[in-house]
C-alpha positions as CSV (number, residue, x, y, z in Angstrom):
1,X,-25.4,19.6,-28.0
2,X,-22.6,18.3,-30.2
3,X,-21.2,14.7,-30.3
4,X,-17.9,15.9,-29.1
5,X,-19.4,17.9,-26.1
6,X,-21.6,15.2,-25.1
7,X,-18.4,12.7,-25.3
8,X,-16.6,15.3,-23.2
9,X,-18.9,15.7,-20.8
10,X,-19.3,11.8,-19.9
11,X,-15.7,11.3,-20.0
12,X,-13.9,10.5,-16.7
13,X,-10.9,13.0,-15.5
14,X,-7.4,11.1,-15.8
15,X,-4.9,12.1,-13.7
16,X,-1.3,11.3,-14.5
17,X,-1.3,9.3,-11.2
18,X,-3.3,6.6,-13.6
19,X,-0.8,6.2,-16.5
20,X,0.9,2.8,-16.7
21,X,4.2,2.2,-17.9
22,X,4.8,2.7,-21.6
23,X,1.4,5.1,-21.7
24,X,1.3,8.2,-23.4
25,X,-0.8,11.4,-22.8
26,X,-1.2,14.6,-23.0
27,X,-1.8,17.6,-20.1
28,X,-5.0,18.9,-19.8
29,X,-4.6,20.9,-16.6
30,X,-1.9,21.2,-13.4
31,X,-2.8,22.1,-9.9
32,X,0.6,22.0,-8.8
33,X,2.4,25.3,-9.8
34,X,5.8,24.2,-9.2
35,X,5.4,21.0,-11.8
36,X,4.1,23.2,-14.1
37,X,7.0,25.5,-14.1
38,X,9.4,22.6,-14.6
39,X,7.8,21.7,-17.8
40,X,4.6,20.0,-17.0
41,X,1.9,22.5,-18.7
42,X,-1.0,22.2,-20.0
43,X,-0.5,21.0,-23.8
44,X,2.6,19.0,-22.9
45,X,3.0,15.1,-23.7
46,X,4.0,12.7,-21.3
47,X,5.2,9.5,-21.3
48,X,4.6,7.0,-18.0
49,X,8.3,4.8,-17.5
50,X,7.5,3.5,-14.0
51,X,4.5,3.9,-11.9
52,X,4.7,1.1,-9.3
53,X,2.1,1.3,-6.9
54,X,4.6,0.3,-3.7
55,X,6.7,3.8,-4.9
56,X,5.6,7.2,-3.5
57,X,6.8,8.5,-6.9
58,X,6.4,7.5,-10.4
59,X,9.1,8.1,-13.6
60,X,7.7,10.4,-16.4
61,X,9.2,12.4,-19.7
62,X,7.8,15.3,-21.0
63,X,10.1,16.2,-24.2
64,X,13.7,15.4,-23.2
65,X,13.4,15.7,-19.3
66,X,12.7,12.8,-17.1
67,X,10.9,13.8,-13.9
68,X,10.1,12.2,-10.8
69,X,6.2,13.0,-9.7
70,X,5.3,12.1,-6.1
71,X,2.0,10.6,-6.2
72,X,0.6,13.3,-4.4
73,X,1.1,15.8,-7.3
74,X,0.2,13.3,-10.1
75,X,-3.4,13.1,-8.3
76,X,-3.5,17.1,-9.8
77,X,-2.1,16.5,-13.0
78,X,-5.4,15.7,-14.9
79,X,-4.7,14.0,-18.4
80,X,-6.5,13.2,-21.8
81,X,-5.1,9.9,-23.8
Protein backbone atom coordinates (compact mmCIF):
# COMPACT_ATOMS: atom_id res chain seq x y z
CA UNK A 1 0.00 0.00 0.00
CA UNK A 2 0.99 3.41 -1.19
CA UNK A 3 1.62 6.51 1.02
CA UNK A 4 -1.24 8.31 -0.43
CA UNK A 5 -3.68 5.27 0.11
CA UNK A 6 -2.59 4.72 3.51
CA UNK A 7 -3.08 8.72 4.24
CA UNK A 8 -6.53 8.33 2.65
CA UNK A 9 -7.57 5.64 4.35
CA UNK A 10 -6.77 7.18 8.02
CA UNK A 11 -8.23 10.40 7.07
CA UNK A 12 -11.45 11.58 8.70
CA UNK A 13 -14.70 12.35 6.36
CA UNK A 14 -15.36 16.36 6.42
CA UNK A 15 -18.57 17.36 5.81
CA UNK A 16 -19.30 20.86 4.71
CA UNK A 17 -21.31 21.14 7.96
CA UNK A 18 -17.51 21.55 9.56
CA UNK A 19 -16.15 24.43 7.48
CA UNK A 20 -15.58 27.73 9.36
CA UNK A 21 -15.90 30.95 8.00
CA UNK A 22 -13.28 32.05 5.45
CA UNK A 23 -12.48 28.02 4.83
CA UNK A 24 -12.13 26.69 1.53
CA UNK A 25 -12.72 23.12 0.15
CA UNK A 26 -13.40 21.12 -2.27
CA UNK A 27 -16.62 18.33 -2.88
CA UNK A 28 -15.82 15.00 -2.52
CA UNK A 29 -19.32 13.56 -2.57
CA UNK A 30 -23.27 14.76 -2.16
CA UNK A 31 -26.03 12.80 -0.66
CA UNK A 32 -28.50 15.29 -1.25
CA UNK A 33 -29.61 15.28 -4.97
CA UNK A 34 -31.30 18.47 -5.03
CA UNK A 35 -27.86 20.47 -3.78
CA UNK A 36 -26.10 18.80 -6.27
CA UNK A 37 -28.26 19.86 -9.04
CA UNK A 38 -27.97 23.55 -7.94
CA UNK A 39 -24.30 23.45 -8.36
CA UNK A 40 -22.87 21.55 -5.38
CA UNK A 41 -21.13 18.41 -7.29
CA UNK A 42 -18.63 16.48 -6.67
CA UNK A 43 -15.32 18.40 -7.90
CA UNK A 44 -16.73 21.82 -7.01
CA UNK A 45 -15.01 24.44 -4.57
CA UNK A 46 -16.60 25.93 -1.82
CA UNK A 47 -16.03 28.63 0.18
CA UNK A 48 -17.60 28.75 4.14
CA UNK A 49 -18.95 32.80 4.71
CA UNK A 50 -21.14 32.05 7.82
CA UNK A 51 -21.57 28.92 9.66
CA UNK A 52 -22.90 29.98 13.13
CA UNK A 53 -23.68 27.15 15.17
CA UNK A 54 -27.12 29.08 16.68
CA UNK A 55 -28.25 29.12 12.61
CA UNK A 56 -30.08 26.13 11.15
CA UNK A 57 -28.30 27.13 7.92
CA UNK A 58 -24.92 28.17 7.00
CA UNK A 59 -23.70 30.84 3.85
CA UNK A 60 -21.56 29.10 1.20
CA UNK A 61 -20.20 29.98 -2.65
CA UNK A 62 -19.45 27.56 -5.03
CA UNK A 63 -18.26 29.74 -8.26
CA UNK A 64 -20.39 32.88 -8.47
CA UNK A 65 -23.60 31.50 -6.49
CA UNK A 66 -24.09 31.98 -2.86
CA UNK A 67 -26.23 29.27 -1.31
CA UNK A 68 -27.87 28.80 1.87
CA UNK A 69 -27.27 24.93 3.20
CA UNK A 70 -29.45 23.85 6.06
CA UNK A 71 -27.38 21.99 8.44
CA UNK A 72 -29.16 18.93 7.76
CA UNK A 73 -27.87 18.73 4.15
CA UNK A 74 -24.27 19.97 4.88
CA UNK A 75 -24.01 16.79 7.27
CA UNK A 76 -24.14 14.86 3.50
CA UNK A 77 -21.92 17.03 1.75
CA UNK A 78 -18.57 15.26 2.64
CA UNK A 79 -15.50 17.54 1.81
CA UNK A 80 -11.55 17.32 1.31
CA UNK A 81 -9.38 20.63 2.33
Amino acid sequence: MSAEELKTQTQRVRTLVELKDGEEAVIRTNGDKKSMEMGLFPGARVIMFRNRKSEQSLVIGAGDARFLVSRTIARKVEIES
